[in-house]
SELO-637827 format. One record per residue (C-alpha): residue number from 1; x, y, z; residue in one letter. Coordinates in Angstrom, 1 decimal. Layout:
! residues N
<site nr="NUM" x="X" y="Y" z="Z" rest="A"/>
...
END
This chain:
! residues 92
<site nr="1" x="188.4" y="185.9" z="77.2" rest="X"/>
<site nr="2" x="184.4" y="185.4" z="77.7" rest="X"/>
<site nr="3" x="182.5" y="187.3" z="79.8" rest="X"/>
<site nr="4" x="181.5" y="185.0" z="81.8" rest="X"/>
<site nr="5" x="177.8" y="185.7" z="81.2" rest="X"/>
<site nr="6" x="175.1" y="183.1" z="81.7" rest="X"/>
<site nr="7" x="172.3" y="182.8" z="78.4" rest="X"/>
<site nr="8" x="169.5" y="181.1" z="78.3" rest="X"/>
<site nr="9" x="167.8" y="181.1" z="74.6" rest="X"/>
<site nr="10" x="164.8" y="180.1" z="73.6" rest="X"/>
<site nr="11" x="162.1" y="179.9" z="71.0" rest="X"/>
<site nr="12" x="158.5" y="180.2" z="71.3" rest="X"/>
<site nr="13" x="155.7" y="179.4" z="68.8" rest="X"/>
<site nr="14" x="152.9" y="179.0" z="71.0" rest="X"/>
<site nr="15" x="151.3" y="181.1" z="73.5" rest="X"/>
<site nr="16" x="150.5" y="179.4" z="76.9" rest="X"/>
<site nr="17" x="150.4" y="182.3" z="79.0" rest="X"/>
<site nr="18" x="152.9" y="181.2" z="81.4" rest="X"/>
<site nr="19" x="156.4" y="182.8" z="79.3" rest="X"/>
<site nr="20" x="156.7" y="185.7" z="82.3" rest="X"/>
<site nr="21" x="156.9" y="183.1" z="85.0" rest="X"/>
<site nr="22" x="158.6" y="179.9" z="83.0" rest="X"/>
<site nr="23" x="161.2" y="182.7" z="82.0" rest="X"/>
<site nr="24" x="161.6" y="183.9" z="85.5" rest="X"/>
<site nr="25" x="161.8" y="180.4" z="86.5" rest="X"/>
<site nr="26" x="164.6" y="179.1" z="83.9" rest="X"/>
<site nr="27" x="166.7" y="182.3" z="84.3" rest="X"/>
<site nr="28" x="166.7" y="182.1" z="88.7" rest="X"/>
<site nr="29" x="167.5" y="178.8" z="88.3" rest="X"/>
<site nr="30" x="170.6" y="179.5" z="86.0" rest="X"/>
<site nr="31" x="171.5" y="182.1" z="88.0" rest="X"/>
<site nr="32" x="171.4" y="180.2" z="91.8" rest="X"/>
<site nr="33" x="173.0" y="177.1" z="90.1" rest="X"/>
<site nr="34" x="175.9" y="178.9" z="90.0" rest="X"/>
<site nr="35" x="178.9" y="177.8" z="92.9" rest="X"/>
<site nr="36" x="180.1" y="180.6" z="95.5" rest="X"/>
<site nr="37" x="183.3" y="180.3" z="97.0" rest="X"/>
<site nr="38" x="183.9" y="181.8" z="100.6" rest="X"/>
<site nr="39" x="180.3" y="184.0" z="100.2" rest="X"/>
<site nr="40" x="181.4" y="185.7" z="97.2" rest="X"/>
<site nr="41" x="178.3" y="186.4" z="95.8" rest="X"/>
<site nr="42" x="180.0" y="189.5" z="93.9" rest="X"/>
<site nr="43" x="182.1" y="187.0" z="91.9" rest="X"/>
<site nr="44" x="178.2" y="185.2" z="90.4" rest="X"/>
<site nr="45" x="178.0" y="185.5" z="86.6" rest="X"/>
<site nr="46" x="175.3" y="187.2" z="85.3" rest="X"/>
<site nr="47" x="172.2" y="185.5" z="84.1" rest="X"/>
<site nr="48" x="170.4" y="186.4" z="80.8" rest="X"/>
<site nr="49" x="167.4" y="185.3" z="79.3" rest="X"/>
<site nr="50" x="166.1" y="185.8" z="76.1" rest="X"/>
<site nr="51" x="163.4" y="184.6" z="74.5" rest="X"/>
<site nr="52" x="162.0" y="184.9" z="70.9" rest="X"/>
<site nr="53" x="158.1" y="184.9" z="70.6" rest="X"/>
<site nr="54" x="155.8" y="184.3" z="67.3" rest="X"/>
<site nr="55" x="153.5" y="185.8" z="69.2" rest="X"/>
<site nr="56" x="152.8" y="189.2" z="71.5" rest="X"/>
<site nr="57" x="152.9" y="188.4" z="74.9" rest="X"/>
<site nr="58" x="154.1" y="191.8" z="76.7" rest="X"/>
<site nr="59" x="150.5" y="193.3" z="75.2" rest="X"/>
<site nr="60" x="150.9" y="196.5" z="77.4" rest="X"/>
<site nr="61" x="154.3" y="197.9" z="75.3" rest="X"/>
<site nr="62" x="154.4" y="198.4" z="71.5" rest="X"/>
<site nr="63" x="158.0" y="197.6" z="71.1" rest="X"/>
<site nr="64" x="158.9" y="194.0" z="69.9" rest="X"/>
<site nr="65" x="162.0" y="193.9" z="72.4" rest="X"/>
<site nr="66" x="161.5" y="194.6" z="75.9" rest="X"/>
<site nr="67" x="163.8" y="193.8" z="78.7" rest="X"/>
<site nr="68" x="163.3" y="193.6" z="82.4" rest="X"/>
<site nr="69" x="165.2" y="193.5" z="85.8" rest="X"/>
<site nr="70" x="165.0" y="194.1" z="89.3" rest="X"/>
<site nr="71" x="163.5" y="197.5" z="89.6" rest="X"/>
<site nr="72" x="162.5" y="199.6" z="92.4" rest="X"/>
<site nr="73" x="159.4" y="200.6" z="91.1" rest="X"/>
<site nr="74" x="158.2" y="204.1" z="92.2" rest="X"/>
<site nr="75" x="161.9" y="205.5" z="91.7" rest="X"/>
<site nr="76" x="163.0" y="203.2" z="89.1" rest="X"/>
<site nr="77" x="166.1" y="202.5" z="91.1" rest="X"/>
<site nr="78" x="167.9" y="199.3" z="89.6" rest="X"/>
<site nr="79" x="168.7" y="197.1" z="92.3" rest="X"/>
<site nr="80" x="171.1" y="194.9" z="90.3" rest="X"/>
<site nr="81" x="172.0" y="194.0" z="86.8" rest="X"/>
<site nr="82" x="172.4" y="190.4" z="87.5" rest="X"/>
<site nr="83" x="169.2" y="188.9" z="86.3" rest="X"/>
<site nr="84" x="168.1" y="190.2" z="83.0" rest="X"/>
<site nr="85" x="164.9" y="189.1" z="80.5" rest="X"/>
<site nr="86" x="164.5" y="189.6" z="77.6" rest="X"/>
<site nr="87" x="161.4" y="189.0" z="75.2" rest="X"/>
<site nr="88" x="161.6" y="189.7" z="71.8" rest="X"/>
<site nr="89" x="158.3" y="189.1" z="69.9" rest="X"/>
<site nr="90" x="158.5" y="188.8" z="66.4" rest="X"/>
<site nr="91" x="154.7" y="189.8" z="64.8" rest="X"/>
<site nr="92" x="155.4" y="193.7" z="66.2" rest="X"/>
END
């Protein structure tokens, strides 16, 4: 049996500065797309997105994969595991 996990893949050989937000974009999209039945929002799928770079985009971290979610950022609480980026960038 599947997990039921949602995956978006893609492939990048061009840098247009807009890979944070289009990624953001696809991913929400996949994610709200989904059907809820009697407001079980518990029951949604999560929603992954990874997306492999030939170039360096995420130029503040020096690893090649990075992944992001919804973060409380001054206690770096996770507020939920449902969305999830990744970026993987292949010249570092």
């Amino acid at each position: 049996m599947g997990s039921g996990q949602l995956v978006d893949i893609e492939m990048q050989i061009g840098d247009r500065a807009n890979m944070e937000r289009r990624s953001t974009f696809y991913i929400c999209r996949i994610f709200g797309d989904q059907i809820i039945t009697r407001g079980r929002y518990q029951d949604l799928n999560r929603a992954i997105g990874i997306n492999i770079l030939d170039f360096v985009r995420i130029k503040d971290s020096q690893r090649y994969h990075t992944s992001f979610r919804l973060r409380e950022r001054d206690e770096n609480i996770d507020l939920t595991d449902a969305i999830e980026i990744h970026f993987i960038e292949l010249p570092k």
